[in-house]
Residue, then its C-alpha position, 0 to 999 in steps of 0.5 A: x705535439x705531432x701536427x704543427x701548423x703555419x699560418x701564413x703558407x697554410x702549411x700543416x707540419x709532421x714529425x716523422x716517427x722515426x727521426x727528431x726533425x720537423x718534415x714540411x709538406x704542402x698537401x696531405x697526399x704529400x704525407x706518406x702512408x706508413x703515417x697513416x695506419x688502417x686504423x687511423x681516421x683522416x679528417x680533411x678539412x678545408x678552410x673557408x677563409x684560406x681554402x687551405x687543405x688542413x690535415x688533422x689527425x687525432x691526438x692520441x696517435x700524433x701524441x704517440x708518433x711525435x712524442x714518443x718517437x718509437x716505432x712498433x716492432x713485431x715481436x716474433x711468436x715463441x717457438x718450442x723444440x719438439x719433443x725428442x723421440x725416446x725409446x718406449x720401455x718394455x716392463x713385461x717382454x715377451x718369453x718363451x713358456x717353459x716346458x713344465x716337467x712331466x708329473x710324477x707317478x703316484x703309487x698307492x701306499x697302504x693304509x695304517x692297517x694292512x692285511x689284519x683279519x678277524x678278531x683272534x681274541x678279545x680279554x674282558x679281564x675278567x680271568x686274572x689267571x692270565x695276567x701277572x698279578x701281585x702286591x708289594x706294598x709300594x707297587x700292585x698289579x690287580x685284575x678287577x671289575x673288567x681291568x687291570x689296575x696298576x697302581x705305585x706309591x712314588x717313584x721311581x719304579x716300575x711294574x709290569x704284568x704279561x699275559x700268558x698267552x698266546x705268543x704273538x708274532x704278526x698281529x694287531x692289538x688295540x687297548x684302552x688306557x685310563x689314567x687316574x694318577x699321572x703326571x710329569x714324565x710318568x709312563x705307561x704302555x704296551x709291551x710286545x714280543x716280549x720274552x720276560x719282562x726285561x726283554x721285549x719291544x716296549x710303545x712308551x707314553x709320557x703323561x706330558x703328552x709324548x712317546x717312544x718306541x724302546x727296545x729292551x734286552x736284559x739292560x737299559x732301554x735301547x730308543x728305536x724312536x726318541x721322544x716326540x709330541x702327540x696330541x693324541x696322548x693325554x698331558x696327565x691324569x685323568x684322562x683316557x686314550x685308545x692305544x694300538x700296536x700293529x706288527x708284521x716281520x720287521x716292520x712295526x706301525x703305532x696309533x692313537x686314538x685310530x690315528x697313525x703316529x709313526x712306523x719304523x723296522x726292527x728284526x731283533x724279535x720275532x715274536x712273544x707275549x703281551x704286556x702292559x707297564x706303569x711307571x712313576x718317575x718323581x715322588x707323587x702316586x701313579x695310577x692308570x687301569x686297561x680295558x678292552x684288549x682286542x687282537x687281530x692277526x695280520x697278514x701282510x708282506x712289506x712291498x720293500x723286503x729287506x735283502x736276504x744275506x747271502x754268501x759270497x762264493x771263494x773263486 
């Protein structure tokens, strides 16, 4: 296939690519060049019998071209449309930075303590004259060995012992608490501005570690501060804590251990004696001892004095 040839006219026949017809042409120049591709190799040969000009062509290209009947088609390059432009996202704009605000001015407060002088007095208890001291077979109140120990059976029942002396008005006093027996909802503490045992301010500490402030006049105990927890005041027996009580006009502020609890203002009593309570409050003994008193007096204005009534003039 691809190159015939005819003997008798020397005659060398080709098929075209692109046509299924047989083209004679007398010489090779004849042969048009789309026949004949760069790659190609052409071999003219003359016969030496005939002298006739034979184009030979090699076999795999003829094969193709007068097999095949196909011509190369130039496949175009793919192309690819170019990328959209697309609006870069600003995750973070710019702002204007806010003005801040002017800080606020700062005022010293007082510390828990203000205004307290030197030692007034210091009790050792050691003088049993100065305190109430008695017995009842359920209840006791005794002075002994640099204490004085309350001490009752079950409950519920108090006992309390004033000190005779001296009424106080601004001042502050600090007392050592030492709990033997104590537990649940029993209570102890410090009475001051006190009138009579039933009439005073009375700084209440639960053996279940919390306290109040209590205000008595003759009834039940009116509550100027409810119940809180402390970690200053001990959860039972036995135990010790330190117990302070600072007093100026109406203005009243309570520690523990050295460390403020909680302050609050009460005008009704202006000044009175001393006192120290127990009370048990289920069936089982009470029993707590106080050491150390120590009083100081306090002077002190409060920077926030309450309004002086007045009266209003009758046009």
């Amino acid at each position: 296939m691809g190159k015939i040839r005819n003997p008798a006219k020397n005659i060398t026949f080709a098929r075209p690519a692109q046509q299924n017809v047989l083209v004679l042409y007398n010489t090779p120049a004849e042969i048009p060049p789309r026949f004949l591709p760069p790659p190609l190799m052409i071999k003219l040969m003359i016969s030496p019998r005939k002298r006739s000009w034979t184009l030979i062509l090699p076999a795999v290209t003829l094969a193709l071209a007068a097999c095949s009947g196909l011509v190369p088609v130039s496949t175009p390059a793919p192309t690819f449309p170019l990328p959209t432009e697309t609006q870069t996202v600003v995750w973070f704009p710019a702002t204007n930075t806010p003005t801040g605000l002017p800080a606020a001015t700062l005022f010293p407060t007082p510390g828990p303590l203000p205004g307290v002088g030197n030692l007034l007095f210091a009790d050792d208890f050691t003088d049993a004259s100065l305190w109430d001291v008695a017995d009842s077979g359920r209840a006791s109140s005794q002075v002994r060995d640099g204490r004085l120990t309350l001490a009752l059976d079950s409950g519920p029942q108090i006992i309390v012992s004033l000190r005779s002396e001296p009424l106080l008005g601004d001042f502050y006093a600090e007392v050592t608490a030492a709990l033997s027996l104590c537990r649940g909802r029993d209570q102890y503490g410090v009475l001051f501005r006190a009138s009579s045992a039933s009439v005073a301010y009375r700084f209440v500490l639960a053996c279940d570690g919390s306290i109040r402030l209590e205000r008595l006049r003759g009834g039940g105990p009116e509550v100027l501060q409810n119940w809180a927890p402390s970690g200053d005041a001990p959860p039972g027996g036995p135990a010790e804590v330190r117990i302070g009580v600072w007093a100026a006009g109406p203005e009243m502020r309570f520690l523990l251990n050295g460390r403020f609890q909680f302050s609050l203002r009460d005008p009704v009593m202006k000044s009175g004696a001393l006192g120290l309570f127990a009370y048990a409050d289920g069936k089982t003994p009470m029993l707590v001892s106080f050491s150390d008193l120590e009083v100081f007096p306090v002077s002190y204005v409060s920077p926030t004095p309450s309004a002086t009534p007045s009266r209003t003039p009758i046009p």
